[in-house]
C-alpha positions in Angstrom: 54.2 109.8 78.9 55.6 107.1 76.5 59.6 107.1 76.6 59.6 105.9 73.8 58.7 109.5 72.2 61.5 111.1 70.1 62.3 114.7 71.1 60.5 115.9 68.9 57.3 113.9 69.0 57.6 115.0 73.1 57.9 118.6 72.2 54.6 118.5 70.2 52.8 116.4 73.0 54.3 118.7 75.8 53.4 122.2 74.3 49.6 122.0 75.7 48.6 126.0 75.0 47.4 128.0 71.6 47.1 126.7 68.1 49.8 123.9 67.1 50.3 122.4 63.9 52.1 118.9 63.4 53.2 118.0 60.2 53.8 114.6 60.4 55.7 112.7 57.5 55.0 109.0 56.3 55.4 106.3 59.7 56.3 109.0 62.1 53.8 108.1 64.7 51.3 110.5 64.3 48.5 108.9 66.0 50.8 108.1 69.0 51.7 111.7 69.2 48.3 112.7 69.1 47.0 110.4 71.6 49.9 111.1 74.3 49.3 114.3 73.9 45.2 114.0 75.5 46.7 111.5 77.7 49.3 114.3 79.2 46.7 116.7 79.3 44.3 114.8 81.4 47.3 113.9 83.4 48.2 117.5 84.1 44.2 117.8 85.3 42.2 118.8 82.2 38.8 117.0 82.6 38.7 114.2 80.0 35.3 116.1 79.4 36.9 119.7 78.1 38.7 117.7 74.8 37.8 116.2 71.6 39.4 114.6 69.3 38.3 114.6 66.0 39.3 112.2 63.4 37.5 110.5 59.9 36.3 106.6 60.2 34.9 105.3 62.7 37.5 102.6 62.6 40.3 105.0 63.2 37.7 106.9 66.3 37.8 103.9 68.2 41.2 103.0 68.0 42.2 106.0 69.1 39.3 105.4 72.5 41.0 102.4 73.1 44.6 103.8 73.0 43.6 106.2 75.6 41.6 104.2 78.0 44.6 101.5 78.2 46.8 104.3 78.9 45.3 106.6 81.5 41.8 104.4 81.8 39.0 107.0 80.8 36.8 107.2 77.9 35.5 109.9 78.7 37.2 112.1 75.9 34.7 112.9 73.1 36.4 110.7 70.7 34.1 111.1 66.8 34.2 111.2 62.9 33.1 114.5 62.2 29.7 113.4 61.1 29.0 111.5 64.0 30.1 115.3 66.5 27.6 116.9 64.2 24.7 114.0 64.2 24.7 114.1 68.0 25.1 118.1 67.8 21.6 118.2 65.6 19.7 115.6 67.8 20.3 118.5 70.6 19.5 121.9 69.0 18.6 121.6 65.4 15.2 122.5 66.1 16.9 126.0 66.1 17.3 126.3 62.8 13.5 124.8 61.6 13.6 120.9 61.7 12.4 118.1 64.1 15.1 116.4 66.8 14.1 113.1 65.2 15.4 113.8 61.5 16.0 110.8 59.7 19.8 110.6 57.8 19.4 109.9 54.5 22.4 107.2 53.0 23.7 107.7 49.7 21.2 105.0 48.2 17.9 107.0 49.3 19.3 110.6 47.9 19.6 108.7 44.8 16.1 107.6 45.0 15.3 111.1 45.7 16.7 112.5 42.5 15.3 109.7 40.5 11.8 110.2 42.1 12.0 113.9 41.4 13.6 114.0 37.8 10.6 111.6 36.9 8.3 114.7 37.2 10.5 116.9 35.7 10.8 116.1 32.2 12.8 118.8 30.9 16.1 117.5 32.9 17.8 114.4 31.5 17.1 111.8 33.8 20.8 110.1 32.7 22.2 112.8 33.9 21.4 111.5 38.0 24.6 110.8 38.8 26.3 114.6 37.7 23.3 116.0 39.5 24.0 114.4 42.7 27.8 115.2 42.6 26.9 118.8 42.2 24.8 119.0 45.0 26.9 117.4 47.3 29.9 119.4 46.1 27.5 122.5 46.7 27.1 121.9 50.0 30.7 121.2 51.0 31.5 124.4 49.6 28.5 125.7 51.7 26.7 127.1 48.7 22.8 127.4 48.3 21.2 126.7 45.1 21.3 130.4 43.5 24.8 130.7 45.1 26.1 127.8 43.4 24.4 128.7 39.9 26.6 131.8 40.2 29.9 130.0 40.6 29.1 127.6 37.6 27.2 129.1 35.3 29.7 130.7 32.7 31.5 127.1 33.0 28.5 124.6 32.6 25.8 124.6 30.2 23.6 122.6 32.7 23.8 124.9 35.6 20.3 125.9 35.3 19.2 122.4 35.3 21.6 121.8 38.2 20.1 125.1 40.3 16.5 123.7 39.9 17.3 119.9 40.9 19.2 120.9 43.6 16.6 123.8 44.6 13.6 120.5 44.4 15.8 118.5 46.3 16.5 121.0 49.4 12.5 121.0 49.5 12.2 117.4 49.2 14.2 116.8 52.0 12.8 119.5 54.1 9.7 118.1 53.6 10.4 115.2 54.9 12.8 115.9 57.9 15.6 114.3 56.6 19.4 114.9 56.1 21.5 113.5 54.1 25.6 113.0 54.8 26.8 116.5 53.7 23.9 118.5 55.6 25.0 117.2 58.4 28.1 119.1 58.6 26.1 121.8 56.4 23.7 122.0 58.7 26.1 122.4 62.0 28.0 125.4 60.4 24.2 127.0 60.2 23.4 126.6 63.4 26.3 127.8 64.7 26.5 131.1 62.5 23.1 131.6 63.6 22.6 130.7 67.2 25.6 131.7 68.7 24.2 130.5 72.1 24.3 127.0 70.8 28.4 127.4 69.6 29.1 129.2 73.3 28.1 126.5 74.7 30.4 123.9 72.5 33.5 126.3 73.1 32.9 125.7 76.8 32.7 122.3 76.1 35.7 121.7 74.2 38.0 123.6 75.6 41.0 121.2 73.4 40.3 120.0 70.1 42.0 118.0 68.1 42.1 116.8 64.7 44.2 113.6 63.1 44.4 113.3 59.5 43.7 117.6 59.0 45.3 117.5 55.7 42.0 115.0 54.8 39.8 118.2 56.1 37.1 119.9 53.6 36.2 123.6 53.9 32.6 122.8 55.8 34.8 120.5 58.4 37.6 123.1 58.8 34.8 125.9 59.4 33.2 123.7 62.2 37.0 122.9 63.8 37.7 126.8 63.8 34.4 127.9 65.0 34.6 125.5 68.0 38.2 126.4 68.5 37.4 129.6 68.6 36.4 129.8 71.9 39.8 128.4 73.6 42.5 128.9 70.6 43.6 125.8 71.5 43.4 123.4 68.6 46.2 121.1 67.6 46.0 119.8 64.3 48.0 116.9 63.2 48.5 116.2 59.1 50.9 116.0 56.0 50.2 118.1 53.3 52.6 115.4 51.0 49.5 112.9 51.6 46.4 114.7 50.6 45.1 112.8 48.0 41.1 113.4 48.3 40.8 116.7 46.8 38.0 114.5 44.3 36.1 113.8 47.2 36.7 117.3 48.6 39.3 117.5 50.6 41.2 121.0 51.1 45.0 120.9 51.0 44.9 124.7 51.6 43.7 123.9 55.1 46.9 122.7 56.3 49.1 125.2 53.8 47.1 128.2 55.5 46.9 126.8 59.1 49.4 129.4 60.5 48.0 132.1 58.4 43.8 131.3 59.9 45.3 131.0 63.3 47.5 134.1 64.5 50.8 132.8 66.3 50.4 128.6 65.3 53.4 126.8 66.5 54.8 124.2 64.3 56.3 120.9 64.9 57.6 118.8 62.1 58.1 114.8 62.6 60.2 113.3 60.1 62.1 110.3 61.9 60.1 107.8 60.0 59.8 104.0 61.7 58.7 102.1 59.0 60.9 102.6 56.0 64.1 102.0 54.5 66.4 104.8 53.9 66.6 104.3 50.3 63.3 103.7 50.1 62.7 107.1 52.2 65.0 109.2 49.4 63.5 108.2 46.7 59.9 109.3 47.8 61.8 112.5 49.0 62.8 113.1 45.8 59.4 113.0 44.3 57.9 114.5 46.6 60.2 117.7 46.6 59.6 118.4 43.3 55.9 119.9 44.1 55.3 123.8 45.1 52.2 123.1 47.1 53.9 121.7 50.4 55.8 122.8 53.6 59.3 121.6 53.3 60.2 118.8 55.7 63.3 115.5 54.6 62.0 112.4 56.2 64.7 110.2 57.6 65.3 106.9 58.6 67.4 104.9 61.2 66.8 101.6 58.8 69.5 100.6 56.9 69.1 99.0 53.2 70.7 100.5 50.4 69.2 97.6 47.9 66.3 98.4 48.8 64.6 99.2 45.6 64.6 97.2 42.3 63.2 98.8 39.1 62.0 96.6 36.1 60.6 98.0 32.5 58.7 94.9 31.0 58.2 94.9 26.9 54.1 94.7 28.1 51.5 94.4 30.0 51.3 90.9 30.4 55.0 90.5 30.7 54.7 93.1 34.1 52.0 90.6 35.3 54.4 87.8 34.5 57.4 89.3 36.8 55.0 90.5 39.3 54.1 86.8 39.8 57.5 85.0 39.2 58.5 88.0 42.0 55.8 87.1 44.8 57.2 83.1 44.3 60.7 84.2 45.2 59.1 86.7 48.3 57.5 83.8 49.6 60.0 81.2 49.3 62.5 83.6 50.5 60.5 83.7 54.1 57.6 86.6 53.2 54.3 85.6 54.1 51.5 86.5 51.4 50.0 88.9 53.8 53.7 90.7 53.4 52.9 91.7 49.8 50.8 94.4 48.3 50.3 95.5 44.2 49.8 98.7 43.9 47.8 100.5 40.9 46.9 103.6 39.8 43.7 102.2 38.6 41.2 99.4 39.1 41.6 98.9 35.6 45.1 97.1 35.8 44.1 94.4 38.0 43.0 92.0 35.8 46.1 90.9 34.3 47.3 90.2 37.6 44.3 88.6 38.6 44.4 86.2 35.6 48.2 85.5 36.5 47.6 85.2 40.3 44.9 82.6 39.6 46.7 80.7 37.2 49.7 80.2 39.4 47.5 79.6 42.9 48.8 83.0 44.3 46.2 83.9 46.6 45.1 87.4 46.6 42.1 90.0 47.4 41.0 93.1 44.9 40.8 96.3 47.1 39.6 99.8 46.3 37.4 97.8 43.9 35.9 94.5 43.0 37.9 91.4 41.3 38.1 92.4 37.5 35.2 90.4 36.2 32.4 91.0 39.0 32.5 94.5 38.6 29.4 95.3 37.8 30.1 96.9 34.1 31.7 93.9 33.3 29.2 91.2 34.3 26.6 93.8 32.7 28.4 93.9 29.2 29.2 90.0 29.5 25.4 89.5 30.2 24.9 90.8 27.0 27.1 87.9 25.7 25.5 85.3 27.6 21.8 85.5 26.4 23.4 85.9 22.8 24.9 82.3 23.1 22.1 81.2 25.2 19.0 83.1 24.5 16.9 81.1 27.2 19.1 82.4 30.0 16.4 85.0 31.1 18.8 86.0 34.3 21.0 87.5 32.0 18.1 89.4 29.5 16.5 90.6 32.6 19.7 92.1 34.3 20.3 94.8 30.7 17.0 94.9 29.7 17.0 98.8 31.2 20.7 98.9 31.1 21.9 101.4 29.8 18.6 103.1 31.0 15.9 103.1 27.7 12.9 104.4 29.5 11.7 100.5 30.4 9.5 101.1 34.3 9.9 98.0 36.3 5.9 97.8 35.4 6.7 96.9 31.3 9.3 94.6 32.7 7.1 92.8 35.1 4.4 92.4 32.5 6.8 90.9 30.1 8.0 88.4 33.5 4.4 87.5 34.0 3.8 86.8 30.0 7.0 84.2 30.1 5.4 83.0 33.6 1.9 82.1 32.2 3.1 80.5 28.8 5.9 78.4 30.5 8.0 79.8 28.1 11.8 81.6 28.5 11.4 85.5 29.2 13.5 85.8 25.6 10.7 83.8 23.9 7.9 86.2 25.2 9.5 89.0 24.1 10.1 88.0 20.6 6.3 86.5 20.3 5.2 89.4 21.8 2.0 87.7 22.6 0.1 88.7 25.7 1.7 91.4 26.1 -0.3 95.1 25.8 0.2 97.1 23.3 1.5 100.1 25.0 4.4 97.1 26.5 5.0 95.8 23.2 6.1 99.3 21.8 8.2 100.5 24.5 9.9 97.0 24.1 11.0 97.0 20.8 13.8 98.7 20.6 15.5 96.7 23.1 14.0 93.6 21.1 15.6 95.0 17.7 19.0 95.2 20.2 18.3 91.3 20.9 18.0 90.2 17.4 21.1 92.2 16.8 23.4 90.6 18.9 22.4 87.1 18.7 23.0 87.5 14.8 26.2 89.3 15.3 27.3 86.5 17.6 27.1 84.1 14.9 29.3 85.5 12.4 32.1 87.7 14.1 35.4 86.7 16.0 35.5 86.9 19.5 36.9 90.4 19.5 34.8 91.9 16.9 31.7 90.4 18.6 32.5 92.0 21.8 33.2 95.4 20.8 29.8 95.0 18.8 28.2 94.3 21.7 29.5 97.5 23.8 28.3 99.8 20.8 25.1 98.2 20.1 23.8 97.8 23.2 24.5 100.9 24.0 26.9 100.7 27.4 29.7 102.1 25.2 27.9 105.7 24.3 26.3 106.0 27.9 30.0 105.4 29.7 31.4 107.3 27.2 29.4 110.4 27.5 28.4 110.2 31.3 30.1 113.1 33.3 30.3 111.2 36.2 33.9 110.5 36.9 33.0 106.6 38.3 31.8 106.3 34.9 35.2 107.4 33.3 36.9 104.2 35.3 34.0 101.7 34.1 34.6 102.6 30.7 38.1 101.8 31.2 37.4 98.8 32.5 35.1 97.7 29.8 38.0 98.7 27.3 40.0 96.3 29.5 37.5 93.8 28.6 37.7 93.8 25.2 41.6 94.2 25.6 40.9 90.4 27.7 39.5 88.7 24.7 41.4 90.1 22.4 44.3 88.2 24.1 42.1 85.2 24.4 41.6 84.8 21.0 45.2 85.9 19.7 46.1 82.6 22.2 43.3 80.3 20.8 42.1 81.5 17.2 40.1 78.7 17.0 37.7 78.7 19.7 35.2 81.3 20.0 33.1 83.9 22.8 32.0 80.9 24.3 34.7 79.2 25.1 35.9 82.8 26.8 33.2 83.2 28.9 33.8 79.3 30.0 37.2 80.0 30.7 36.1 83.9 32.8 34.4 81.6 34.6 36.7 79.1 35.8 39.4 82.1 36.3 37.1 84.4 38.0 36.2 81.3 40.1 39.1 81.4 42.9 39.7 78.8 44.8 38.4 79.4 48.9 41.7 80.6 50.6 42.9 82.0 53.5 41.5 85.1 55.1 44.2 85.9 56.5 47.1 85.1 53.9 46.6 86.6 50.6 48.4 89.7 48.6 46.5 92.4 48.1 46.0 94.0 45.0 44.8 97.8 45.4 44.5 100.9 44.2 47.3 103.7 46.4 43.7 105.5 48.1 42.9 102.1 49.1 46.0 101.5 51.1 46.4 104.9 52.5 47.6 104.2 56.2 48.6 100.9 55.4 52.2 99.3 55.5 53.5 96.0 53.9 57.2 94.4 54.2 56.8 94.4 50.1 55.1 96.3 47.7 54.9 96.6 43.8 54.0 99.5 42.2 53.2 98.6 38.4 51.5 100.7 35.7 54.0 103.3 36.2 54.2 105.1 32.5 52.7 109.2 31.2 48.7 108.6 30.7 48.3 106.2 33.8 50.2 107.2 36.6 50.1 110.3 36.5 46.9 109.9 34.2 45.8 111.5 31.2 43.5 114.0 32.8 45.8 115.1 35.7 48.0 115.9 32.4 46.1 117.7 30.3 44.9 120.0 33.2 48.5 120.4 34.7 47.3 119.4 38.0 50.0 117.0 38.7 50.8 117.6 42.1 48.1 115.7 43.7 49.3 112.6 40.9 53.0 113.1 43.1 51.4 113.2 46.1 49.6 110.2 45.4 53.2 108.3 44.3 54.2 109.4 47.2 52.2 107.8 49.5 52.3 104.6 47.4 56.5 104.8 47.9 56.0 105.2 51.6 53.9 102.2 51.8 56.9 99.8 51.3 58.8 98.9 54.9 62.2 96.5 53.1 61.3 95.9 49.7 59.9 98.3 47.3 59.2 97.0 43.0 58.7 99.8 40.5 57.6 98.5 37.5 56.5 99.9 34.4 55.5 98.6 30.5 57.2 99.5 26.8 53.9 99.2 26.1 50.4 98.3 26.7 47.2 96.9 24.9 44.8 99.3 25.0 41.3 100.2 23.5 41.7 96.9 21.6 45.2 98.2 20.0 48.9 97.5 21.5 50.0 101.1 22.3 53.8 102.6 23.4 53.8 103.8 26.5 56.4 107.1 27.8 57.9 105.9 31.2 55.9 108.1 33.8 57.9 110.7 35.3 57.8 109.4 38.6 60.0 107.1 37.6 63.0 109.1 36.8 62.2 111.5 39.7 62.7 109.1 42.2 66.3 108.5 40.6 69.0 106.3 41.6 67.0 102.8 41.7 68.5 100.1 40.7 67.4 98.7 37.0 66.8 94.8 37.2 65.8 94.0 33.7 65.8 96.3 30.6 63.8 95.3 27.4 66.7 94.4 24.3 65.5 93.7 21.0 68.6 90.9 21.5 67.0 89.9 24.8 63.1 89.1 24.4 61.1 87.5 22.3 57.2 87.7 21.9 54.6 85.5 22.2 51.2 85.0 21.4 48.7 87.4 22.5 51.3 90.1 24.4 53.1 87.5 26.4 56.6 87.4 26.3 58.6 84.0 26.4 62.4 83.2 26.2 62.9 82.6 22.6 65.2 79.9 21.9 67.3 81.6 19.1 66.9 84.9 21.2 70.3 85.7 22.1 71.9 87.2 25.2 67.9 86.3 26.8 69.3 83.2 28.7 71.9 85.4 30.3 69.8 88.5 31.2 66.5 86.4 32.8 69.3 84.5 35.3 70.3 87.6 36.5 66.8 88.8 36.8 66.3 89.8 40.9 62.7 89.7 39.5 62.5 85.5 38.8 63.2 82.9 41.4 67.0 81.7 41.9 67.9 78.5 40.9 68.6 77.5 44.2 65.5 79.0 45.9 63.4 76.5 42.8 65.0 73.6 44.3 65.0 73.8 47.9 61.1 74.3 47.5 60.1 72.3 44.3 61.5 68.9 45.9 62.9 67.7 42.9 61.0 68.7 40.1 62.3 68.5 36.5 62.0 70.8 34.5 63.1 69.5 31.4 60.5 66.7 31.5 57.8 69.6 30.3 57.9 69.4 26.7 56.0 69.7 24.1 53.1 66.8 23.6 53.5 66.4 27.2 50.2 65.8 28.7 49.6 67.3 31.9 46.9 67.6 34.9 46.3 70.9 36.5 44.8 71.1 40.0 42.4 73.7 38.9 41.6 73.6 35.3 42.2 69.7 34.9 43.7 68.1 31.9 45.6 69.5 28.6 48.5 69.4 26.4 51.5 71.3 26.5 52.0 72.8 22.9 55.0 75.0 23.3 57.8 75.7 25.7 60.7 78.3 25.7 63.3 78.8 27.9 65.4 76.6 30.3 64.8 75.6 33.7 62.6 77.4 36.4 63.2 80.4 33.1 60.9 77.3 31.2 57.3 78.8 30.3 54.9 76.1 29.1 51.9 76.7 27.1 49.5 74.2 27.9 46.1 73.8 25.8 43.1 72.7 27.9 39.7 71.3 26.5 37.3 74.3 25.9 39.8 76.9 28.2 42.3 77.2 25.1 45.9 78.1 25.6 47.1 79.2 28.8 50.8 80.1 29.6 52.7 79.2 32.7 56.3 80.3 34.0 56.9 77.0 35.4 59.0 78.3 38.2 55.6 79.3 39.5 53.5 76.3 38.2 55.1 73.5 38.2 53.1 72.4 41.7 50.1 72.9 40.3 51.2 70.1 38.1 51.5 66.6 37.0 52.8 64.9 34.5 50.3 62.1 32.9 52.8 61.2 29.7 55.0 62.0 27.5 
């Protein structure tokens, strides 16, 4: 057994008999308690081949194989995701319960070519509608629920649940017809065959005489049922969880599985780890004090032996762009301070934030990766509404006609769309040509095309005469994307349209910056932004949504956004379910090791309009973090297109950015610039920039590394830089 075990970790890993619970706070070596624990068992002669431990990727599975081979040397121990114990349970006996042992497992991809395939012959469902009639079934079935059984539960609540019954009904058929599975039968489909053939779960209880489960507070009702049915046999079952992270209720995850655990199984022991080993203690209180404030939750304090009182700095920017700004000036000071790149993590609530810090990441050569999403502008909604832009600038660019000519859908089959390809093909002519001629195309083509040539027409003539921010809002009502995201009850849907409002929120600022130049010029300069520079794999912050870093750790971590509306959002506060929102702050808290940034925005431009936002809640629950930088009406000035700049007549600002913990000291500037000067950036200065080559500086504000330039570059238009940041990036041609 590892020494290294605090008592109470060795209690939990000791206690080898009945039903034992482990609620295991935030960096308090859960996994290692759960692996010791199978490692003492097999060393006090339980056959490797009487346990299983359970867990959910098959990342985490195999980790935890090779902990305990290199510890006691087997791998013998049944070591799975839940759907791989159930796949290999079905290969064996499903033939019990009517299929073949050679089902095929449908991915996510081919249900949804099911559904589509199906609606096509039923005309009376809307096929738009594919998306919410996929989430239904699957949710079905993790609540266990046939078709009629599921009509029941929904139908005084939703005005499609006899449409929902009868897709769902078609696609049980369809996939019964052809052997298959798809993700959620399989742990469906277990739970059957053990209610029914009770021969089949005998012989699993003999099996697994020990089972265990990591991440239980993750569990859904089906992969509870299958955990208790097999644990029946035994009652031994030792679960290991924190109710204070369960943040997947949206993907079905059951908090009440860990809240009733003791209730379900008659005489549960339970152990509570809260010595964490990765945090500060300051950083450790303040998630405490979110945390505590929810009713859903066993009570547990977690504690640290790290020191650092200063752990936690607090900043409330006058916007959006200023947050970005900070963020940046913040991760400069990290890294010259020692942190590696790799050290650092932004954390949103959304994937809808990024962009700004994207856009100041690239223009400072921070390197950085997007998780729990894609960089800003290759998300697909946003290349799709952008494509619309492109063909209206450049009407021969058939890639970009051809990628929304069905989008959103307007009942165009891949057969009209071919036949249009082939006309363009055979006349040598652009696919945007063909279609306006209409010539060789059949009638029946011709008709089902013209109402996405009358959207054409439209938006090449709107392009013409409105500004850049008109023409892009335009462009998400005409063509349609605006409605269908707008209307969709798919809750994906609800973040694209978010992020297409983001869009339109990016060239508004573009063209506040540069009210001379027009969409063109934006989509030149998307491009060269969105075009990073190669860097390394290895060294890079990571920008990422808090599910996207669950079970992570970083030495520093920002979390930005923080104000009523977006963390906790707007639906989570209409409904009053705010807990899982806390929850989900607390995790992101907990993700910080020695340095933990709370940021949060006066206000914000969004839906194309500069709104105030309330501070989120969060922040003052945490209570007792240090403010950095408070927004004055003496103290700030802004500038062009949300930005916000040192004003030279703005008084008191000189005074409150130098003793900003959130921009780079004096000293730190020096020892790493080698030199530079900042007063040599004026205005009329002509510059070269390493990645968006040669332009002008038109503005500066500020004094040294405070000095932000704004530097106008032939067809990019103005771009601001804090110097402190930038000024490696550039030279100095003349003055």
């Amino acid at each position: 057994m590892d020494p290294k075990l605090n008592p109470q970790q060795k209690q939990a890993v000791m206690d080898t008999e009945g039903a034992i619970l482990v609620i295991a706070g935030a960096g308090s070596g859960k996994t290692r308690v759960l692996t010791e624990r199978i490692c003492h068992l097999i060393e006090i002669g339980v056959s490797p081949y009487n346990i299983l431990a359970l867990t959910f990727t098959n990342k985490a599975a195999d980790e935890m194989k090779e902990r305990i081979e290199r510890s006691i040397g087997t791998s013998q121990v049944w070591t799975s995701t839940f759907h791989s114990l159930c796949a290999r349970i079905l290969r064996i006996d499903i033939d019990k319960i009517g299929y073949s042992k050679d089902f095929t497992i449908y991915t996510e991809q081919e249900s949804d070519r099911v559904i589509k395939r199906l609606l096509m012959n039923m005309p009376s469902l809307d096929p738009k509608k594919k998306g919410e009639y996929l989430w239904h079934i699957s949710h079905a079935k993790t609540l266990a629920l046939s078709p009629d059984e599921y009509w029941e539960e929904i139908k005084n609540d939703d005005s499609d649940a006899d449409d929902i019954r009868k897709i769902y009904s078609q696609y049980e058929e369809e996939l019964k017809r052809c052997n298959s599975l798809d993700f959620d039968d399989l742990l469906l489909k277990t739970v059957q065959l053990f209610e029914t053939c009770p021969e089949v779960l005998a012989k699993y209880q003999r099996r697994f005489l020990y089972v265990h489960v990591d991440e239980f507070q993750d569990t859904n009702r089906l992969q509870y049922k299958i955990m208790k049915l097999i644990a029946q046999g035994s009652g031994n079952v030792f679960a290991v969880g924190d109710e204070d992270q369960s943040i997947y209720s949206w993907r079905g995850a059951d908090i009440r599985n860990i809240l009733d655990f003791e209730r379900d199984f008659k005489g549960a022991k339970v152990y509570k780890l809260e010595q964490n080993y990765r945090s500060t203690t300051s950083i450790l209180n303040a998630a405490n004090r979110v945390i505590k404030n929810n009713t859903a939750r066993k009570d547990k304090t977690l504690w640290s032996d790290i020191a650092g009182s200063d752990s936690i700095e607090y900043y409330e920017a006058y916007s959006d762009c200023d947050e970005a700004e900070q963020v940046a000036k913040t991760v400069v000071t990290l890294v010259k301070g020692g942190s590696t790149y790799r050290d650092i993590a932004v954390l949103v609530r959304a994937n809808s934030l990024t962009r700004l810090f994207e856009e100041e990441f690239n223009l400072n050569g921070i390197p950085y990766k997007v998780f729990g999403g894609f960089r800003f502008f290759e998300r697909k909604e946003i290349k799709d509404a952008l494509a619309y832009v492109r063909f209206a600038i450049n009407p021969a660019d058939s890639d970009s006609l051809l990628r929304v000519i069905n989008y959103p859908r307007r009942g165009l089959g891949e057969s009209t769309v071919n036949e249009l390809i082939s006309s363009a093909a055979r006349q040598g002519i652009s696919v945007y040509d063909a279609l306006m001629s209409g010539a060789q195309l059949s009638a029946g083509a011709a008709r089902k095309l013209e109402p996405f040539k009358s959207i054409v027409c439209d938006i090449i003539s709107a392009s013409a005469s409105m500004k850049p921010t008109e023409f892009m809002q335009y462009v998400l009502r005409r063509s349609g994307i605006e409605t269908f995201l707008s209307t969709s009850t798919d809750i994906e849907d609800a973040s694209r349209l978010d992020n297409v409002q983001e869009l339109v929120n990016a060239v508004s600022q573009f063209e506040k910056d540069n009210p001379t130049l027009g969409i063109s010029d934006f989509l030149q300069s998307v491009a060269l932004v969105s075009d990073v520079d190669e860097m390394d794999d290895q060294n890079y912050v990571s920008i990422a949504t808090v599910h996207a870093v669950k079970g992570l750790e970083f030495e520093n971590v920002f979390i930005v956004g923080l104000e009523e509306g977006i963390f906790p959002t707007q639906r989570a506060i209409v409904s009053g379910d705010i807990e899982e929102e806390r929850r989900l702050m607390y995790v992101a808290i907990t993700r910080a090791k020695r340095k933990l940034f709370v940021l949060n925005s006066r206000s914000r431009y969004r839906f194309g309009k500069t709104e105030y936002m309330p501070k989120s809640r969060f922040v003052g629950e945490m209570s007792g973090i240090k403010q950095s930088v408070r927004y004055t009406n003496s103290g700030y000035a802004q500038g062009n297109g949300g930005r916000i700049r040192l004003g030279a007549n703005a008084a008191g600002a000189g005074s409150v950015m130098k003793n900003n913990p959130f921009a780079p000291k004096k000293s730190e500037v020096k020892s790493a610039d080698s030199g530079i000067d900042f007063s040599k950036f004026v205005k009329n200065t002509v510059v070269a920039h390493t990645k968006f080559g040669q332009g002008i500086i038109v503005e500066t504000s500020g004094e040294g590394e405070d000095k932000i330039a704004a530097i106008a570059f032939k067809g990019l238009g103005v771009k601001r830089f804090a110097l402190a940041i930038a000024a490696p990036y550039l030279t100095i041609i003349e003055n």
